[in-house]
N, C-alpha and C positions, 0 to 999 in steps of 0.2 A: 373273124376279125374283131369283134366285139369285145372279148376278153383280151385285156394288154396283155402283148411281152414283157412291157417296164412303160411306167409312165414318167414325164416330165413336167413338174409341175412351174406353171407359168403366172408370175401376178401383175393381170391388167388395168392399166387406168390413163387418165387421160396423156401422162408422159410416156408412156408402152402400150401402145393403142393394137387396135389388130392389125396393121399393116407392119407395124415397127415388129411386132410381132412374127406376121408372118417372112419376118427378112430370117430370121433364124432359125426358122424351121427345117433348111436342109442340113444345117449343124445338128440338130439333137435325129435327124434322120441317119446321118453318118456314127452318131454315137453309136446307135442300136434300139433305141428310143421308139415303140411302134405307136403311144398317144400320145398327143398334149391334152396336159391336165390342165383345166384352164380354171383360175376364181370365175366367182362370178359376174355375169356378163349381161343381165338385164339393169333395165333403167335405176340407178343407185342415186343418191344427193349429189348434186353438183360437188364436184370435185372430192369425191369421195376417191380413198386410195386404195381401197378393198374389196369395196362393191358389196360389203355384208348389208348393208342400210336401203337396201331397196324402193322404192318407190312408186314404181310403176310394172310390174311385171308382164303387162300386154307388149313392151318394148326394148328392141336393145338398144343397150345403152350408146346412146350418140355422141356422148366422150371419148367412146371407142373407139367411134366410127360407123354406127347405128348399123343395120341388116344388112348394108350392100358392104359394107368394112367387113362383116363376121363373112359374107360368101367369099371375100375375096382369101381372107384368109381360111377357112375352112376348103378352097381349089388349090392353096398352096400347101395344105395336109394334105390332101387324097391325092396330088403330084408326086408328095413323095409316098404312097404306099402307106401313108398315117390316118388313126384316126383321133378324132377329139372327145374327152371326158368332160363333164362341166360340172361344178360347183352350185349346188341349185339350192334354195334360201324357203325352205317353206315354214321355217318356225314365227317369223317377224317379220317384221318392215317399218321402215325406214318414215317415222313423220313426219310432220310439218308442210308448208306452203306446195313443197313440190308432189306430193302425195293426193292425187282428186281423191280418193276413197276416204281416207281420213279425212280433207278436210269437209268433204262430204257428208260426214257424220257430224262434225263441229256445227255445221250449219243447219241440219236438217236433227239435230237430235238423232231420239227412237224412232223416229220416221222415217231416216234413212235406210236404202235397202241396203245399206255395208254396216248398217248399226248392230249386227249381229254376225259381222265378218270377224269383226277384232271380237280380243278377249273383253270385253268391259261389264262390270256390274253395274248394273241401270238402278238397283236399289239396295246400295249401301248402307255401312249402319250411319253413318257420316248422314246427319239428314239435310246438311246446304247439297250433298251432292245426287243425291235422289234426281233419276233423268237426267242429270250431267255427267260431263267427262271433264275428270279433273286434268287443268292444264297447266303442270308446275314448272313453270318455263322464266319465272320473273329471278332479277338478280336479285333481288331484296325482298320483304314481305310487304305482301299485293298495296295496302295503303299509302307506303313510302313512297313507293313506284310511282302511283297513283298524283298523289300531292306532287312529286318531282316535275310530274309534266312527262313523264318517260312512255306513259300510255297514251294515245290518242285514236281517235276515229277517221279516215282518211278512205278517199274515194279512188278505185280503179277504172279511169275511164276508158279503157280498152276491153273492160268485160261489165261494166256498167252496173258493180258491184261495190257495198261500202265491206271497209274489212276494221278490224282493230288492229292498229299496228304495234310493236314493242319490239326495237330494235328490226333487227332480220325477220322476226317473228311476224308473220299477217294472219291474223285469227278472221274466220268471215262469222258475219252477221247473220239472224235467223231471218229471212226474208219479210216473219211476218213484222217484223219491227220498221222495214221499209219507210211505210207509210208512216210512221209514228216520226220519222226521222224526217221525211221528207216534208212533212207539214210545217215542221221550223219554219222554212225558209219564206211562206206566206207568201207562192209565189201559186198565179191561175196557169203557169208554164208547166207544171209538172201535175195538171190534175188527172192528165189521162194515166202518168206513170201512178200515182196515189192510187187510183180506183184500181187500176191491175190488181196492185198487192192487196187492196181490199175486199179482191174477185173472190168468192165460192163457187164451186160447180155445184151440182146439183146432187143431192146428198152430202155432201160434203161438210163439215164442221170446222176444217182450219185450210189454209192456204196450201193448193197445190202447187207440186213443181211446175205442170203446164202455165198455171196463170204467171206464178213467179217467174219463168223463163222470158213469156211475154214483157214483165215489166222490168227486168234488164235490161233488154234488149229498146222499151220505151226511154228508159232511164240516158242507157250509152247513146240513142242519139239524141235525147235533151242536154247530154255533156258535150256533143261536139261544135255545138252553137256556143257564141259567145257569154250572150244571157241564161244560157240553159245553166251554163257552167259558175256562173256568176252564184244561180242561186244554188244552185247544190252546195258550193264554198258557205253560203247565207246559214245551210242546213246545220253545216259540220260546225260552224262556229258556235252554234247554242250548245256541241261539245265540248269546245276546248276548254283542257287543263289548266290553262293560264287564269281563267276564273274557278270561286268556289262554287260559283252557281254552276257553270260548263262542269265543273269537275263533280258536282252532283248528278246532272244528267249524264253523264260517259257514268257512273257508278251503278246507274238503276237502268241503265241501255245494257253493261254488263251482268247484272243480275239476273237479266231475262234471258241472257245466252244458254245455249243447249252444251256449257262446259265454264268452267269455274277458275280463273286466272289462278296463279298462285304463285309462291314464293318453290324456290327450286327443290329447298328442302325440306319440304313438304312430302314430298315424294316417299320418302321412304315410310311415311310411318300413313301415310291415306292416301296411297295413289289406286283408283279405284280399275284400272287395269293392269293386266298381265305385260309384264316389262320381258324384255331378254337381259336374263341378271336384274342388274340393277343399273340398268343402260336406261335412261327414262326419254329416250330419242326414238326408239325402238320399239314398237308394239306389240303383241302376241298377236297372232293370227289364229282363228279358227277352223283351221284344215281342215278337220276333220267331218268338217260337213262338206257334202258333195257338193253345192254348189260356187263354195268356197276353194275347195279343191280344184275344181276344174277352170273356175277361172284365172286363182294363182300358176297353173300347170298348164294351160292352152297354149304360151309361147313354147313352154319346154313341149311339148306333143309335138305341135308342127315342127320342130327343127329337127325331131327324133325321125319323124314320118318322110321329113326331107331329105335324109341321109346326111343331116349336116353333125349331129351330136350322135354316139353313139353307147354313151354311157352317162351316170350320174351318180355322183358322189355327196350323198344327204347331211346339209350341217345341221350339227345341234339336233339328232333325232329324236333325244330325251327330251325336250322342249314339247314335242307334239304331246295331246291329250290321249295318244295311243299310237306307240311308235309303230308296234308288230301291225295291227289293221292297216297304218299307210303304209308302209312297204309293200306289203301283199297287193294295196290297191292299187298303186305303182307298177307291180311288177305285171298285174294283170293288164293295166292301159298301155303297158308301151307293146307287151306283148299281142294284143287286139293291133298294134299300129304297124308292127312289123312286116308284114307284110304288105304292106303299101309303102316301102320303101323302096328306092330306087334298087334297080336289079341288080347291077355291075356291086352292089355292095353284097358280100357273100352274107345268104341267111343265120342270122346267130342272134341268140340273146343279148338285149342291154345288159351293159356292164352295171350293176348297182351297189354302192358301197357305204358305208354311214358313218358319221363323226360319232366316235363312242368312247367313253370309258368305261374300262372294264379293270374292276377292283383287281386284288392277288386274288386269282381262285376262283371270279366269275367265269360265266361263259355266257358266249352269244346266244342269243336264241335261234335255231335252227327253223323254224314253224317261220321267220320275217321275210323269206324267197330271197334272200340278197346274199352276195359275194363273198360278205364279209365287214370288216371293220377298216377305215382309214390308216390303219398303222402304227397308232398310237401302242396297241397292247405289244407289239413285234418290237419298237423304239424302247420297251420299258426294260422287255428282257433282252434285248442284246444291248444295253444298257448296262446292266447290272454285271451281266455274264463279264465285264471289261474289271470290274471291282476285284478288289482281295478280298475275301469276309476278315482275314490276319485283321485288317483295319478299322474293322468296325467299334469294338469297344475302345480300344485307344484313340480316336477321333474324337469318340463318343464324350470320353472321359475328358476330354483336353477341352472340347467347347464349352460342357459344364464348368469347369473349373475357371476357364480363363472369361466367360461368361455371366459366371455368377449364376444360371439359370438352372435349375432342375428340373427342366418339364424335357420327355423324350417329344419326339414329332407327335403320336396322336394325341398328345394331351397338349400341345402345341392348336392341334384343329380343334379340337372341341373348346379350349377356350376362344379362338375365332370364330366357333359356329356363335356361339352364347352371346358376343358381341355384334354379330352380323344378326341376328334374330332379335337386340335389341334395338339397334339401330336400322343397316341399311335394307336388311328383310322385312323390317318392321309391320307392312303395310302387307306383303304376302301372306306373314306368319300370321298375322291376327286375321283375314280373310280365311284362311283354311283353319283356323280354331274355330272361330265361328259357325263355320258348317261344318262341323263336326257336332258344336252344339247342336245345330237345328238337327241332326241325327239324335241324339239323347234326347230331346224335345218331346219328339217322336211316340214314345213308351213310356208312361207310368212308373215302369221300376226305374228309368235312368235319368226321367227329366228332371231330378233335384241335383245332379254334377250340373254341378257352378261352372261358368263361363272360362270365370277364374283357375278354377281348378282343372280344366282342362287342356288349358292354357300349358299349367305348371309340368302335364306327363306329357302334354304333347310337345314341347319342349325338350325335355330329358328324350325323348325317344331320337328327336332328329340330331340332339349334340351326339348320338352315339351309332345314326346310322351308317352301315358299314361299305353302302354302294351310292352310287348314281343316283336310281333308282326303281321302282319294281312295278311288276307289270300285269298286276292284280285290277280285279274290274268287280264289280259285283256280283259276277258270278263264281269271286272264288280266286284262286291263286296255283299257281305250281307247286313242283319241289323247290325249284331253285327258288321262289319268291319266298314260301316256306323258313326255307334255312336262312335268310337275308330278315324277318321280320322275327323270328327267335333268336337268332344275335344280336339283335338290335334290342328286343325285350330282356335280355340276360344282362346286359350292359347298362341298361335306365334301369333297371328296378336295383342296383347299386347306389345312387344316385335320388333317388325319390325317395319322398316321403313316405315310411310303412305303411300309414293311414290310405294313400293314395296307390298304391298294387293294383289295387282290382280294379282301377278307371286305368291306369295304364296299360292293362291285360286287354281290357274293353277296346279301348279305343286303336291300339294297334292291329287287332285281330278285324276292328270294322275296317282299318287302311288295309289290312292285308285281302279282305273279300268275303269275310264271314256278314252274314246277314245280320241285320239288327232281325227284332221280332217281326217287326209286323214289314216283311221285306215284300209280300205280297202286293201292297198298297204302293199303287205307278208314283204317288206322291213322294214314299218316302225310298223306293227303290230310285228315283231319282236324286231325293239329298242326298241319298248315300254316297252314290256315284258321283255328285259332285264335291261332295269333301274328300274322295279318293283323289280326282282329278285335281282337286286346289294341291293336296299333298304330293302327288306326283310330280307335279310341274310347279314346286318350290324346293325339294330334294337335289334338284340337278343345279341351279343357280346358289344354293348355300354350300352343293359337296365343293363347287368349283373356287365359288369366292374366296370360302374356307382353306381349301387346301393351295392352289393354282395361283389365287393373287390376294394369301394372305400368307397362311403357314410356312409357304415357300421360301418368304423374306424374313422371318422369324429365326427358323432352323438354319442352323448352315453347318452341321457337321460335315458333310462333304457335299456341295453343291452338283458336285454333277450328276448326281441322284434327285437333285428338285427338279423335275424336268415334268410336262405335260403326260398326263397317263402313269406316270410314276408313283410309287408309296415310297417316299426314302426309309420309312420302316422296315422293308424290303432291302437291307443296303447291296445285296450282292447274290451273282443268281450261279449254283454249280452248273457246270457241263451237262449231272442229267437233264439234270431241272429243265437246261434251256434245248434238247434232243428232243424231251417229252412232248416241250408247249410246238417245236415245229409237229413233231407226229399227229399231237393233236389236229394242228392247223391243216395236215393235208390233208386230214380223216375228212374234217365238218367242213373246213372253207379255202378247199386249193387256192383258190383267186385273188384271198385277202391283200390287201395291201399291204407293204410295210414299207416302212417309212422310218428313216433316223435324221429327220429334219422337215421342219413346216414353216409355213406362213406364223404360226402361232409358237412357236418354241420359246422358249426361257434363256437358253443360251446356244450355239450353234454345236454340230456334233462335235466338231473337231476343239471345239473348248473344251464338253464333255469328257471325249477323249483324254486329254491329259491331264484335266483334273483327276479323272478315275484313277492314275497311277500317284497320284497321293496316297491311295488307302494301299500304296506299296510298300511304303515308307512312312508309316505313320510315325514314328520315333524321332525320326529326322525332321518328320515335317513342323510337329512338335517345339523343340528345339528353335527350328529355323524360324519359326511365328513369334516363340516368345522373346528371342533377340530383334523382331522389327518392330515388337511393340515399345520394348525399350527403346531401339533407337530414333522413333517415331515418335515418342512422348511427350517433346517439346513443341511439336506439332498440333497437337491438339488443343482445342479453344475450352472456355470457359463459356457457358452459356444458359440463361436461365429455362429450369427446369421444373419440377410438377411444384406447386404450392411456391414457387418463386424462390425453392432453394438453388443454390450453383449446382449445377451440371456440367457432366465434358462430354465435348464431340469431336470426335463420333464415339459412339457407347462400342465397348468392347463386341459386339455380334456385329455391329456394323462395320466394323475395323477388318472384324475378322473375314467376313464374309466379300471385303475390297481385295484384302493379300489374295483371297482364291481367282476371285475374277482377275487380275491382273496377271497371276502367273498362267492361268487357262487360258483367256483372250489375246496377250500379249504377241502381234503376228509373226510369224516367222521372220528372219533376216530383220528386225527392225535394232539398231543398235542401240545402246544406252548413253551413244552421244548425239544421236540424232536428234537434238534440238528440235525439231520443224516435226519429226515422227512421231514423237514419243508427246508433244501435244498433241498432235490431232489424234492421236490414243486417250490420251487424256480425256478429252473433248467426249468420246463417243462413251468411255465410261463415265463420265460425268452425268450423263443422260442417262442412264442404266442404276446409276447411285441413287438421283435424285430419284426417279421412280419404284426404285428398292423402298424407300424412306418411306414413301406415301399406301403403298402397297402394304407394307407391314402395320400399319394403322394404329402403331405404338407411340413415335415423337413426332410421326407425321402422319397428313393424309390427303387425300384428294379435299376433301369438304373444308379442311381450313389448314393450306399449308403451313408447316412452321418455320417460316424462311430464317430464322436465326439460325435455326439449325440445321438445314440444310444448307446455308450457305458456310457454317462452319467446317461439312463435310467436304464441302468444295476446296476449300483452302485448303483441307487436309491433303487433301488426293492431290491437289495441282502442289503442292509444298514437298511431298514426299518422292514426286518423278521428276522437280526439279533438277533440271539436269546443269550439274556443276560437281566441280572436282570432290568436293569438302561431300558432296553426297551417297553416303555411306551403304544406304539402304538401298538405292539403284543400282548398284555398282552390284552387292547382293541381289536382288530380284534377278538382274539378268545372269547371274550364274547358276540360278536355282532353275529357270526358266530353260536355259541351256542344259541342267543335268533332265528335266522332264521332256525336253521335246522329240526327243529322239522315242521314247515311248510311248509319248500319244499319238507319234504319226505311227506305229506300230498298232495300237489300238485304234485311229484311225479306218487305218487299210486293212483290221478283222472287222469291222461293222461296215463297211464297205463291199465287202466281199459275201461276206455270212447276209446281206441284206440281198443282194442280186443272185446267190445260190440256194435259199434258205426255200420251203415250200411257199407261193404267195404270189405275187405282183409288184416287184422290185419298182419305187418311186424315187426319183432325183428333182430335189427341191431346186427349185433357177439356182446358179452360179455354186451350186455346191461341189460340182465335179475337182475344182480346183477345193483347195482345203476354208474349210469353214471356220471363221472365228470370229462369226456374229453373235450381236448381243440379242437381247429380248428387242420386238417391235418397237418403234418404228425402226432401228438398226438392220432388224435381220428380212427389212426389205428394200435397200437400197438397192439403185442400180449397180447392172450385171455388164460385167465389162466382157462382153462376149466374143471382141473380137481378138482380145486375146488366146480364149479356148478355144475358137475358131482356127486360129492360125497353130495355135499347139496339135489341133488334129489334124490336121494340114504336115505339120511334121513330124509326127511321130513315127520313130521307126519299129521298125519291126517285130521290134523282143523291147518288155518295160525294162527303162532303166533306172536303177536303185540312186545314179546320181543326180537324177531329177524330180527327187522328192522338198528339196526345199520349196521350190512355187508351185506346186500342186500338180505339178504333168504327173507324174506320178500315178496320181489317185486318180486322174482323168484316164490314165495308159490305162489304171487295172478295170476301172468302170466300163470301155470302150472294148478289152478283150473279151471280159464278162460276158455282156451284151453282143458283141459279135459269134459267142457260143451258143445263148440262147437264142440267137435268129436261126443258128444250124441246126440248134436240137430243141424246138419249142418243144415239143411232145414229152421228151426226156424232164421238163422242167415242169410241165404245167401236171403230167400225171404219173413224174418216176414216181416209186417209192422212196422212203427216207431212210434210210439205213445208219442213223451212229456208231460210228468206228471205235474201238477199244484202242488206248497206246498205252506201251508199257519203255521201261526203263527209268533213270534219272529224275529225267526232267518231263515226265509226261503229263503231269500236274500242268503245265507249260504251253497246252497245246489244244487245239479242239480240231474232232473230223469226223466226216460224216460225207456218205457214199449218194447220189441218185443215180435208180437205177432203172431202166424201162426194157424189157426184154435180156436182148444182149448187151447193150449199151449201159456204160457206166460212165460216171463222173465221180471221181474224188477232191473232196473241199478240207483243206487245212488251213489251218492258221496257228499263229504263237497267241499264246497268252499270256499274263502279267509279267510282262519282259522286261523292267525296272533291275534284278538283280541278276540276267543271264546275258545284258547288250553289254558291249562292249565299252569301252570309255571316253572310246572317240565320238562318240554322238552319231555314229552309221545307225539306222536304225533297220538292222538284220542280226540275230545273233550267230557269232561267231560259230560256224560248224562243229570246230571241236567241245565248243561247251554244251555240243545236244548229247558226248556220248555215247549209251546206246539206248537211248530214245529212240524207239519205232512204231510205226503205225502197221496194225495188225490184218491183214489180209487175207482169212482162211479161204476167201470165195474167188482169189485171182491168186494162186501161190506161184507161181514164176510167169512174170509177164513183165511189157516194157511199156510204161505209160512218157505222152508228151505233156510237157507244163505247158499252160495255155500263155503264161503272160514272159518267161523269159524263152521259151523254145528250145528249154533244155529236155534230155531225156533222162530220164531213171528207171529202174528198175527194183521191181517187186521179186524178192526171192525167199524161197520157204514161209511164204504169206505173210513178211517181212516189209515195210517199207522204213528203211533208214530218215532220220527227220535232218540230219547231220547233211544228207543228198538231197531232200526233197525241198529243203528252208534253205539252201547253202544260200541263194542266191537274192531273193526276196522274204518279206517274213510271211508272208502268202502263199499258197501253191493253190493249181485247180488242175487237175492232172486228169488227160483223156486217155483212153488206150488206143496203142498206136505203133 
């Protein structure tokens, strides 16, 4: 039971809670669907719509609908025969007020027992921050603030605690300052709360928690008397802002904190803990120590132990300080719990799977005990496999040119890496330079490399590293880490200075696991390991920022190649290519996910889709862009630009890269006079635009938007879909839109199919079933109108029908046949072999297929390929029988036999090991044919 048939991925929060939830759970039951894959589901920040921000991991989350919400819906999985995957968050968590453990630390410094939970450096080079935690949370820098009055000191008398307040922001006080505070008020009403905080035990040199809890607890009921409360208000006043005198004492009351106020942007360049990215809401966690582990993982144990979870699906496993040790450690705790799980659940292994990117040409690590990968690497090649390569240099050619730019995509990254490691890295990058240095310190021959200078190759190495990152420790490295840090060195010593080779030979061989000299010494076998670790877990937040939500919005030779897990370097993948990477995947990881659609995607598949049939028509496509630039021209603003020269907006990459998204997103049946439609179109790429802009980090960005020019963009986009007669370029768009759509629901329904037959663990992102043509976050998590799929499964008949591919029944008919085959022949799916089928004829370029086969039992999976010049002109999206030919798919192992198509109910037949494709596509542009 533990290994899915196909999962459903569901995303919970406080508007889709678990009961709202469990109302649809007999719907993806009828689909075929044997888990819900659910985000995740412990205690998150109020009103968080993701649940990645954690806060409290002993609890679920009560926006939900807290423990008895999750049993109710987890009996309305096990009713129908299901079980539930979960989303589990062990790289970070979630700061601030709602967080005890963090603030915990705020208040208690190094003396807290979670002050070595989180990632934080206690003795930074930064010496204000020595024993503090920097906290860059102010809108301005810390003084402004300050003088404004925007900071204050303010009492909770419900926990009989002072805290610093700023905005939403409550920072708590170091206990032993209590007394220093409370003696303002020169009141003989609060001496017993004063002596608490000025209690020692016995041995003792600073203030305990015990005595501290006592004078809280004295404190809150000296505040619930009238006078008590009078003079506490007597205390805070010798605070306040509103005087320079108050505003001296609230500076030197701050100064003594166990964390350092600060201006926001600060952060990047001395934030003295481990962020996720450059999220500074968000904390690193120290997993890796056991007792940190076990108490982030004690809710996930008991829900596992309960029978209520049955799997987990690891985000962000490159995050962790050693991804391969927690998996294995994982895999060993759930399996220790296994059998104290409720009996009526059949004994089986947890499902375990991990958020990963995996470069062209990586592989997983086999040695981690997991399933596999989230789906991302499966999304990338049946991805690509949808492309023409015909397309690539003339795309290529036409963005340069109409662009103005000469950089391909990876010179695209690496100049994002250069700029994200001056800027919003800043504060990581110089943190792992530096222990690096304390490694070269270390040795006589190496301790004259300058700070400086190691700065400069350790630099050069990460703008050119070629993964994630690598999984080297100090005792040394792999093959695969091997070939990843000599790519990486063949690429920086291009790029560096002569003089500097041999500190960049050095310094990459100590990240890759070679000992420095004196490796015997526990001292410095520790620096080593910790400038490994700084380097490993800043690799994964510069590959991402770099490529995912910088380069992405840079490049746009064909967008539907910028996708998560993607290299658009990569533009297009052939048939064997994509035969090998399944063969591979049922060798090493049968179970893997895959997935062509997530909570985190860049644009939705079915956008993807029929962008890909661009690089079908690159000639045309050509042509057709540089006629809407012209007629667009007029449109465009005047705006100032770098040194206060004139500018226009939108710049030609951003023009360019709106005509793709509107002809790819554009939803089916939407007219070019629908007035009311083609806004609220509008509306949702407008959000997509604006976040394009900032993203790319060229005329905008998150840290200082440039609303001239992003509001230029806007007029552009809403001036250009204006819908009126005289509107030239609408009127175009929707005919262009109408000659591609018929081929991306054709490309559609091959990554649809190939994703549910393909070796793996076939995943359905919410509401995908009907056609997808969401944007990037927060779009592609809108509500799911469910009860429309509901009542389409409810009537679907018998055999799919090809005229119900305009509103998505269709793609729901072929998903629903799919998974109705895999609940008959799980066995067949989970351990056929792979077998790619040969076609010859015409058009067999045209077509992909491949056999599973388990004993006697077979399955044959076909599909059309770049179907742009062989569909017909009606916009059906089947190519016409007679344009297959003699196109056939080859059959040496069944040479006269009568196979049933799973999703029209026709029959055909295989003769002289022959299958005609003219028979087999007559009717659909898919086939899954059983024998029969």
């Amino acid at each position: 039971m533990s290994i899915p048939r196909a999962t459903a991925r569901v995303q919970l929060h406080k508007d889709f809670n678990f009961d709202q939830a469990a109302e649809v759970v007999p719907y993806y039951a009828s689909l075929g669907i044997s888990h819900i894959y659910s985000s995740p589901i412990l205690t998150a920040r109020s009103g968080s719509t993701h649940g990645y921000d954690i806060v409290d991991p002993t609890r679920i989350n009560p926006e939900l609908g807290g423990e008895e919400g999750l049993r109710r819906f987890v009996a309305k999985i096990r009713e129908a025969g299901m079980g539930l995957i979960l989303d589990i968050v062990p790289n970070h968590m979630g700061v601030g007020p709602e967080n005890p453990w963090w603030q915990h630390v705020l208040e208690w410094g190094e003396g807290s027992p979670y002050a070595r939970w989180f990632d934080i450096d206690w003795n930074p080079a930064d010496e204000t921050l020595r024993g503090k935690v920097m906290a860059p949370f102010l809108g301005k820098p810390y003084g402004d603030a300050l003088h404004d009055g925007e900071i204050a000191l303010q009492y909770d008398e419900t926990r009989g605690k002072f805290f610093v307040a700023y905005y939403a922001h409550r920072f708590p006080v170091a206990p032993s300052d209590y007394s220093g505070i409370l003696r303002q008020a020169a009141s003989d009403r609060l001496t017993a709360a004063i002596a608490t905080f000025e209690e020692r035990g016995a041995g003792e040199a600073v203030l305990t928690q015990h005595f501290a809890d006592l004078g809280f607890s004295l404190l809150r009921e000296a505040g619930m008397r009238a006078d008590g409360r009078a003079d506490i208000e007597n205390a805070l006043a010798a605070y306040s802002p509103a005087t320079g005198q108050g505003r001296d004492a609230l500076h030197g009351l701050l100064e003594r904190q166990h964390y350092r106020l600060a201006w926001w942007r600060c952060a990047a360049d001395g934030i003295n803990w481990r962020r996720f990215f450059e999220v500074t809401d968000l904390a690193g966690v120290r997993v890796e120590q056991d007792d940190v582990f076990e108490a982030t993982h004690a809710m996930i144990f008991r829900l596992y132990t309960e029978g209520l979870i049955d799997g987990v699906r690891i985000d962000h496993v490159d995050g962790l300080a050693d991804p391969g040790a927690y998996c294995r450690k994982l895999r060993r705790r759930l399996q220790a719990l296994s059998s104290q799980r409720p009996p009526e659940l059949l004994p089986a292994p947890a499902w375990i799977v991990v958020e990963k990117i995996l470069a062209h040409g990586e592989h997983l690590r086999q040695n981690w005990e997991i399933d596999g990968t989230s789906g991302y690497d499966f999304m990338d090649r049946v991805g690509a496999l949808l492309h023409d390569p015909a397309g690539d240099a003339p795309l290529a050619a036409m963005w340069n040119a109409l662009t103005g730019h000469d950089l391909d995509f990876q010179a695209e990254v690496r100049q994002a890496r250069r700029q994200l490691l001056t800027n919003n890295l800043a504060g990581e990058f110089e943190a792992a330079a530096r222990a690096l240095h304390a490694v070269a310190r270390t040795d006589l021959r190496t301790r004259d490399f300058s700070l400086g200078a190691i700065r400069r190759v350790f630099a050069e190495l990460l703008v050119h590293f070629p993964v994630y990152r690598t999984y080297a420790d100090a005792n040394g490295r792999d093959e695969l880490d091997e070939a990843v840090i000599e790519s990486a060195l063949e690429q920086a010593r291009q790029s560096v200075d002569r003089t500097e080779t041999p500190l960049l030979d050095l310094v990459a061989h100590w990240l890759g696991g070679d000992a420095p000299r004196d490796a015997s010494n526990p001292r410095v076998r520790g620096l080593h390991q910790r400038a490994i670790t700084r380097f490993q877990q800043l690799t994964p937040p510069l590959a991402a920022k770099s490529v995912e939500d910088t380069a992405f919005y840079r490049y746009g030779r064909l967008l539907s190649r910028n996708e998560v897990g993607s290299d658009p370097s990569q533009f297009a993948c052939g048939v064997r290519e994509f035969h090998a990477a399944n063969r591979e995947r049922a060798s090493r990881f049968p179970s893997s996910m895959l997935a062509t659609a997530t909570h985190d995607h860049k644009r939705g598949e079915d956008v993807r889709a029929r962008i890909a049939a661009i690089s079908e028509i690159a000639a045309t496509w050509n042509t057709t862009v540089r006629r809407w630039m012209e007629l667009n021209a007029d449109k465009r603003s005047e705006v100032a630009g770098d040194g206060g020269q004139p500018a226009i907006a939108p710049q030609p990459a951003d023009e360019l890269m709106l005509y793709q998204m509107l002809v790819g997103a554009w939803p089916i049946g939407l007219q070019p006079g629908d007035r009311e439609g083609v806004r609220a179109f509008a509306e949702r790429l407008d959000q997509w635009q604006t976040k394009a802009l900032r993203e790319a980090k060229q005329v905008s960005d998150w840290v200082i938007p440039n609303e001239e020019y992003e509001s230029a963009c806007r007029r552009f986009l809403f001036a250009i879909v204006e819908v009126t007669t005289e509107n030239r370029f609408l009127a175009e768009l929707a005919a262009c839109v109408d000659t591609l759509t018929a081929p991306g629901v054709v490309n559609g329904l091959a990554q649809t199919v190939l994703r549910m037959t393909a070796p793996g663990v076939p995943d359905l992102y919410q509401g995908t079933e009907f056609w997808d043509f969401s944007l990037v976050d927060p779009d592609n998590r809108r509500p799911v109108d469910y009860g429309s799929r509901i009542q389409a499964v409810q009537e679907a008949a018998p055999a799919a029908d090809i005229n119900a591919w305009r509103d998505g029944r269709l793609k729901q008919q072929i998903i629903l046949r799919t998974l109705q085959l895999r609940t008959r022949e799980p066995e067949l799916f989970l351990k056929g072999d792979y077998l790619p089928l040969e076609l010859e004829g015409a058009l067999a370029g045209h077509a992909i297929a491949f056999a599973r086969r388990l004993g006697q039992r077979s399955v044959i999976v076909l599909s059309t390929l770049l179907p742009v010049r062989i569909l017909a002109q009606d916009g059906t999206p089947v190519v016409p029988p007679v344009r297959w030919q003699d196109t056939a798919l080859l059959c040496p192992w069944a040479p006269d036999s009568t196979w049933n198509e799973v999703y029209s109910g026709s029959r055909v037949r295989i003769e002289a090991g022959k299958l005609m494709l003219a028979e087999a596509l007559a009717q659909l542009p898919v086939a899954v044919l059983v024998e029969g």
